[in-house]
C-alpha positions in Angstrom: 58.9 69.2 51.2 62.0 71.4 51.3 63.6 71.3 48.2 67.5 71.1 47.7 67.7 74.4 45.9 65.0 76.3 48.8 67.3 74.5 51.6 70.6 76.0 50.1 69.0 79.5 50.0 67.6 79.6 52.9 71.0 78.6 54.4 72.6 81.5 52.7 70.2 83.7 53.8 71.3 82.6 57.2 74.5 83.4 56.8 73.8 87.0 55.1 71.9 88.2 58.2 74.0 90.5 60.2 75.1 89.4 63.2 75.0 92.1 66.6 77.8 92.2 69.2 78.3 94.6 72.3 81.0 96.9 71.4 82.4 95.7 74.6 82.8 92.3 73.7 84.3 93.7 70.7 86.5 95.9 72.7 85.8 98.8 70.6 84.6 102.5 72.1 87.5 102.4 74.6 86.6 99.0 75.7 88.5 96.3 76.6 87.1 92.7 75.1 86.6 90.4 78.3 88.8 87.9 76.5 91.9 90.5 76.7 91.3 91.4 80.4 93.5 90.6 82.7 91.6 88.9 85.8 92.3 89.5 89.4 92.0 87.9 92.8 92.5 89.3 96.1 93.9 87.9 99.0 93.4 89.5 102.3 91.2 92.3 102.2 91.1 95.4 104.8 91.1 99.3 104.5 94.8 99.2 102.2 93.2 97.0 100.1 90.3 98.3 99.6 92.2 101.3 98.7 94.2 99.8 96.4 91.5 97.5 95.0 89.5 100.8 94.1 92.3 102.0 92.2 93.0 98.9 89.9 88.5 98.9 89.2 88.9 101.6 87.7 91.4 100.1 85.2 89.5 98.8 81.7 91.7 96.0 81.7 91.4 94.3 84.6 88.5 92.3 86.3 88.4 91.4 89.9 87.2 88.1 89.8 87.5 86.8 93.5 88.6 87.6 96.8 90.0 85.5 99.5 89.9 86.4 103.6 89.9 84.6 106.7 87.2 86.9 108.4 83.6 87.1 106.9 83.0 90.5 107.2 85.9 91.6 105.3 85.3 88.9 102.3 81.7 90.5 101.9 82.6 93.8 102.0 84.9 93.2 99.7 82.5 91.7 97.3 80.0 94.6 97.6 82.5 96.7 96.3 83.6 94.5 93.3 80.3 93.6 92.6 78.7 97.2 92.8 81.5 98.4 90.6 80.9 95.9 87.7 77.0 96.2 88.4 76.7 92.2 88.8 77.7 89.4 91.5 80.0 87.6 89.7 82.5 88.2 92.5 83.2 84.9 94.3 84.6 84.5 97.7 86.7 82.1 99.4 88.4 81.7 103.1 90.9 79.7 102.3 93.1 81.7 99.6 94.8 78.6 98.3 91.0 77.7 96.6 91.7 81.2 94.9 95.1 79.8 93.8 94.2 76.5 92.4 91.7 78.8 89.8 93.1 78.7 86.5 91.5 81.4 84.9 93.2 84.1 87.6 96.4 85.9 86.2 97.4 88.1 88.7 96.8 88.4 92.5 96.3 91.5 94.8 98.3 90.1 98.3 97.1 92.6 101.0 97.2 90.5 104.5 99.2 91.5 107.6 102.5 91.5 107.4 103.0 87.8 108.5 101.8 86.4 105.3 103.1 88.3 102.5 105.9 86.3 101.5 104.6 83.2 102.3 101.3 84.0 100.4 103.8 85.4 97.4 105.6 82.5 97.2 102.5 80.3 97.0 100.9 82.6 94.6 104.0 82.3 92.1 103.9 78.9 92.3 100.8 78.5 91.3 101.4 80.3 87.9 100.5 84.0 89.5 101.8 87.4 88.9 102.2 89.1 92.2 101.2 93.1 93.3 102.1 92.7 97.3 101.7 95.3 99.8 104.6 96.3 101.9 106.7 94.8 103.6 106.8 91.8 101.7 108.6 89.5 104.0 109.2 89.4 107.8 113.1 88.7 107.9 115.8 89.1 105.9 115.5 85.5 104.8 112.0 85.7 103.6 112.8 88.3 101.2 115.8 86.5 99.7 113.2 83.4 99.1 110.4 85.5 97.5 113.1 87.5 94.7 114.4 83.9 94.6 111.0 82.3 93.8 110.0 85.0 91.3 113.1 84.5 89.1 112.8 80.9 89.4 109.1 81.1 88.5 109.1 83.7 85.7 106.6 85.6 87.7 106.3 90.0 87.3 106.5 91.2 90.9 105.6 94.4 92.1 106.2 96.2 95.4 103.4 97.7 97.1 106.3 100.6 97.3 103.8 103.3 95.3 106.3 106.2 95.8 108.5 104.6 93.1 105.5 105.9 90.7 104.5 109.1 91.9 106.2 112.2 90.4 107.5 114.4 92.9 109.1 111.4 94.4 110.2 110.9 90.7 111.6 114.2 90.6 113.6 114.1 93.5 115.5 111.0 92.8 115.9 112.4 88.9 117.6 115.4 90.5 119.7 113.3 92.6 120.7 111.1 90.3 121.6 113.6 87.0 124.0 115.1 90.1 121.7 118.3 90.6 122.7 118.4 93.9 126.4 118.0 93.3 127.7 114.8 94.8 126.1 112.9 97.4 126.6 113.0 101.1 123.6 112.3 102.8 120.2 110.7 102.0 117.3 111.1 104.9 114.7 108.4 105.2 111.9 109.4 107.7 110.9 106.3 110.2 108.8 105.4 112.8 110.3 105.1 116.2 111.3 101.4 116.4 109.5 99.4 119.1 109.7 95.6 120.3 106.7 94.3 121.6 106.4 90.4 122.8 102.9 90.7 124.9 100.0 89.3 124.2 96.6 90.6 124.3 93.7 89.2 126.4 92.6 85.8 125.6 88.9 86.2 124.3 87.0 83.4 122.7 87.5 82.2 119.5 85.2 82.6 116.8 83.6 80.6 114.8 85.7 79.2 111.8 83.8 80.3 109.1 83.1 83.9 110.5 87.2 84.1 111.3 89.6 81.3 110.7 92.0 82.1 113.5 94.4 79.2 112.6 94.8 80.9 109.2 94.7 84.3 110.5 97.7 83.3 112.0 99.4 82.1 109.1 103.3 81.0 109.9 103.4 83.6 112.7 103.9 81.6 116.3 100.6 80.1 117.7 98.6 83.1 120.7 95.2 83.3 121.8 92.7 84.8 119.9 92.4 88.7 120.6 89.7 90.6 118.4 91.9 93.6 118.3 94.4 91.5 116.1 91.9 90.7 113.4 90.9 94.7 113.4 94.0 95.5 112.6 95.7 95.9 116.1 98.0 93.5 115.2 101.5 96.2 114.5 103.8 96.8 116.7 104.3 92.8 118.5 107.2 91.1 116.8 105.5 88.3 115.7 103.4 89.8 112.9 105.4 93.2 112.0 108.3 93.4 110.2 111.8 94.8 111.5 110.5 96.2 114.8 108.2 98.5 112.7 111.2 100.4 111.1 109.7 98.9 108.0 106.4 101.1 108.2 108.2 103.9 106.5 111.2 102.8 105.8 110.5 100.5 103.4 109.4 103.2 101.0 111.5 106.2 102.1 114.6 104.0 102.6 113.9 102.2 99.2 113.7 105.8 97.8 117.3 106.6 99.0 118.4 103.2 97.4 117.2 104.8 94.3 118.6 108.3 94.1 121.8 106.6 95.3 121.8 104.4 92.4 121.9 101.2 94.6 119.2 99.0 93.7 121.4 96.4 93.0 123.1 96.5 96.5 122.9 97.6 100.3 124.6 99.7 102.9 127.1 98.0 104.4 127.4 99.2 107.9 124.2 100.3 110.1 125.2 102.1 113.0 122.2 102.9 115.7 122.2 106.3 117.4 119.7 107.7 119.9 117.4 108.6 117.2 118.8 107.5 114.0 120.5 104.8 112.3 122.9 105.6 110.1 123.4 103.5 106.9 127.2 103.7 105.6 126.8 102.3 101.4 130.8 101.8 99.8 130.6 104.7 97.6 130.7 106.8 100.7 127.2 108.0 101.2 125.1 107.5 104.0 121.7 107.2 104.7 120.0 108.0 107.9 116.6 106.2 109.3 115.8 109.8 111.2 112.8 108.4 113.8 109.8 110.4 114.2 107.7 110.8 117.6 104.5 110.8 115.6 104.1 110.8 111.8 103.0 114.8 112.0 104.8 115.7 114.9 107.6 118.2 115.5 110.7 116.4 113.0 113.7 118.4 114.3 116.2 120.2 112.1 116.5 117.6 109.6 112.6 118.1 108.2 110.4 120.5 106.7 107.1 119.2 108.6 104.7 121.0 106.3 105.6 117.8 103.6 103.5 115.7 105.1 103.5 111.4 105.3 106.9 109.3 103.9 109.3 112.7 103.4 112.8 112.0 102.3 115.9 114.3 102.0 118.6 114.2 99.6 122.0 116.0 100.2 124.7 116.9 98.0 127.9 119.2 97.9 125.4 121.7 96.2 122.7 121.6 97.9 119.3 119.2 99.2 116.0 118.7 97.8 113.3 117.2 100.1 109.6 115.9 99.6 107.0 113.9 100.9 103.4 112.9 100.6 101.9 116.4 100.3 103.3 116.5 96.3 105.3 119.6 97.7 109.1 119.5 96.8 111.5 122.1 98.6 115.4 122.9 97.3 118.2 124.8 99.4 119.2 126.9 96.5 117.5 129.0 93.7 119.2 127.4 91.2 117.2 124.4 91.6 114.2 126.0 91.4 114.1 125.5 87.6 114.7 121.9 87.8 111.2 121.7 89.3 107.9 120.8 87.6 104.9 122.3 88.8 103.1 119.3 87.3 104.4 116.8 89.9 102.3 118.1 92.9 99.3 116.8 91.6 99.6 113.1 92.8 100.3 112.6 96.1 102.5 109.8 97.9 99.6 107.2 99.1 97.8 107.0 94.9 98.6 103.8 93.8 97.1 104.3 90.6 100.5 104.7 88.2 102.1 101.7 90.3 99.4 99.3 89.7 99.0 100.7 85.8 102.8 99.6 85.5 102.0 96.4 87.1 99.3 95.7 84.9 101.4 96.8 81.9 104.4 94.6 83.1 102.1 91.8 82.8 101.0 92.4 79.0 105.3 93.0 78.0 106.8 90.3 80.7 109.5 93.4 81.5 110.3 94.0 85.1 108.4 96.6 86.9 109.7 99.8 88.9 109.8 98.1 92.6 110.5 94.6 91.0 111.7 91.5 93.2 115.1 92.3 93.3 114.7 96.2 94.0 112.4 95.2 97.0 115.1 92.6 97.9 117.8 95.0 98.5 115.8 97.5 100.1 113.7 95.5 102.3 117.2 93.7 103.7 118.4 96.8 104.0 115.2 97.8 106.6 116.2 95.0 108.2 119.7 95.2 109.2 119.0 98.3 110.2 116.2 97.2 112.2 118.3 94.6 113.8 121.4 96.8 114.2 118.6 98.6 116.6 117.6 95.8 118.1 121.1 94.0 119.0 122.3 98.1 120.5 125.3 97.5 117.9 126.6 98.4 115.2 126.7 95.8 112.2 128.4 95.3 108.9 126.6 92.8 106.4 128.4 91.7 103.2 126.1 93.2 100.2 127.0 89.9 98.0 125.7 86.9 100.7 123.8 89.3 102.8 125.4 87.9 105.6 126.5 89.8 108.8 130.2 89.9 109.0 131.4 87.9 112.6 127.9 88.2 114.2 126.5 84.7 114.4 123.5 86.5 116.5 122.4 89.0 114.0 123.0 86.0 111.4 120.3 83.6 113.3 117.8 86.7 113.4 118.0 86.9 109.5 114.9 84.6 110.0 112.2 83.1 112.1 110.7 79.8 112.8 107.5 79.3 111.1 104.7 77.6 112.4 102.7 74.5 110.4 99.3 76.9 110.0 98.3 73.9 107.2 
């Protein structure tokens, strides 16, 4: 029989014995504990997420948890690379993103579809308690992206852009230069774009698939109802109006325009008029600058006068009484004058335009402090209307002036009902 006095030491015995933990779960040796991490799901997932998704692995904070796409294929590729990251198959997968959603143990989401969904998928996302990381363009119309700043303030949400440029330094630089009046005072801001197009074909009908190797009906989304094409769901789908935003200007523009907002201090607003030329669109802000949407044949073809081609991807221009500095996805920055020479840091050539990982680090960080991150909800507003009436000033062969407080178009009742689109009942 145990007595009371062997029972009592053997229990303090017990207690004396040291106890072994992981440093991991400890979140010591430059680990992060699993309980501080902040977890992840992924909602449409094709060669830009994937790119981006490989980025935020590599961050000790975050865990991708799940991943959500309409197609098979793309769901377990995307688990092979989650799981073969972490070493395990923890990653679960779902077709239906609105089961990823309802989880209550997801912080953030990683939105990545086509175009079409974006804001819708935001919106929901936000709703359902997430923090958002979209790609770009976040909404189709003008109206969409009011709703999605709209929803994030009403929900509390951090919201970032899928704008990367914001966070890479020789795009840093450029504004900085801008903006500390380097350049003397502004005049002219160049935003490289695709050439517009408007396409309303369809493709060839081809059978549909099977619903659990591509939900075509959620594919779809709120975009108008069309035969299924297996070119959409490769990624054929940009360029018809339907699924891509603002007659493609939006490609491009909605990072090299959104980096002329910035140097020209006007986050917080839009051009007012947006004239279409033969090849440009010329954006007239109230301060007297203007920004052009310069059209390119092919992204790395012959850009005219107005471009140093060597600059590779996204280039923008900034001029100023005293002089222009221009840059682009090569890290490479040029300036007109000597003097401007100094201003530049050798250091910022090192990242180039399409590494996501500083925007997703300040996403991830704007999460953690609840502050609002560099291409936050209302900066992607503003830019991303701005695209727009551009887009539609193209469109309509006219020019148009838009009031920067309702974002309505001034005596145009056409441009005004293109601010949106009907969308279809995909639930």
């Amino acid at each position: 029989m145990t007595t009371r006095r062997q029972f009592a030491q053997s229990a303090l015995g017990a207690f004396a014995a040291p106890m072994f933990l992981p440093a991991a779960a400890l979140g010591r040796d430059g680990t992060v504990a699993p309980s501080e991490k902040i977890t992840l799901g992924v909602i449409g997932i094709g060669p830009r997420c994937t790119y981006d998704l490989t980025a935020m692995l590599k961050l000790p904070d975050v865990q991708c948890v799940a991943i959500a796409d309409v197609q098979a294929s793309r769901r377990d590729a995307g688990k092979k690379l989650v799981d073969g990251h972490y070493g395990n198959s923890d990653c679960k997968l779902y077709s239906d993103f609105r089961e990823l959603l309802d989880r209550k143990d997801i912080d953030a989401v990683l939105i990545a579809t086509g175009d079409r969904w974006h804001a819708t998928a935001s919106m929901l996302a936000a709703k359902a308690g997430k923090d958002v990381y979209s790609e770009k363009p976040c909404g189709l119309t003008i109206e969409l992206c009011q709703q999605l700043a709209d929803t994030m303030k009403a929900t509390g949400r951090i919201f970032q852009a899928g704008t990367q440029r914001r966070s890479v330094p020789n795009f840093q630089q450029a504004v900085r230069i801008a903006q500390q009046g380097k350049l003397g005072k502004l005049k002219t801001l160049y935003a490289s774009v695709y050439i517009p197009t408007l396409d309303n074909s369809w493709l060839p009908p081809e059978p549909t698939p099977a619903k659990d190797v591509c939900d075509w009906n959620l594919w779809l989304g709120p975009a108008p109802w069309r035969p299924y094409n297996s070119q959409y769901v490769a990624g054929k789908w940009r360029g018809y109006y339907d699924f891509d935003s603002g007659a493609r200007l939006l490609d491009w523009g909605a990072h090299t325009l959104d980096l002329c907002q910035w140097a020209n201090d006007a986050d917080a607003t839009v051009p007012v008029t947006y004239e279409p030329t033969e090849n440009q669109i010329l954006c007239r802000y109230a301060n007297g600058v203007t920004a052009v949407l310069d059209f390119l044949a092919t992204p790395f073809g012959d850009r005219g006068p107005n471009w140093v081609t060597r600059l590779g991807t996204c280039p923008v221009r900034f001029v100023g009484e005293a002089g222009s500095i221009e840059t682009g996805d090569s890290g490479e920055t040029v300036v007109s004058a000597d003097s401007l020479k100094g201003e530049l840091q050798d250091a910022a050539a090192k990242v180039k335009g399409l590494d996501v990982s500083e925007h997703a680090r300040n996403f991830f960080d704007s999460i953690r402090t609840r502050k609002p991150t560099v291409a936050n909800a209302e900066v992607m507003r503003n830019s991303h209307v701005a695209c727009h009436a551009a887009a539609l000033a193209w469109i309509l062969k006219r020019t148009l002036t838009i009031d920067p407080v309702t974002m309505q178009f001034v005596n145009d009742d056409e441009a005004n009902r293109l601010k949106s689109r009907p969308a279809r009942d995909w639930s």
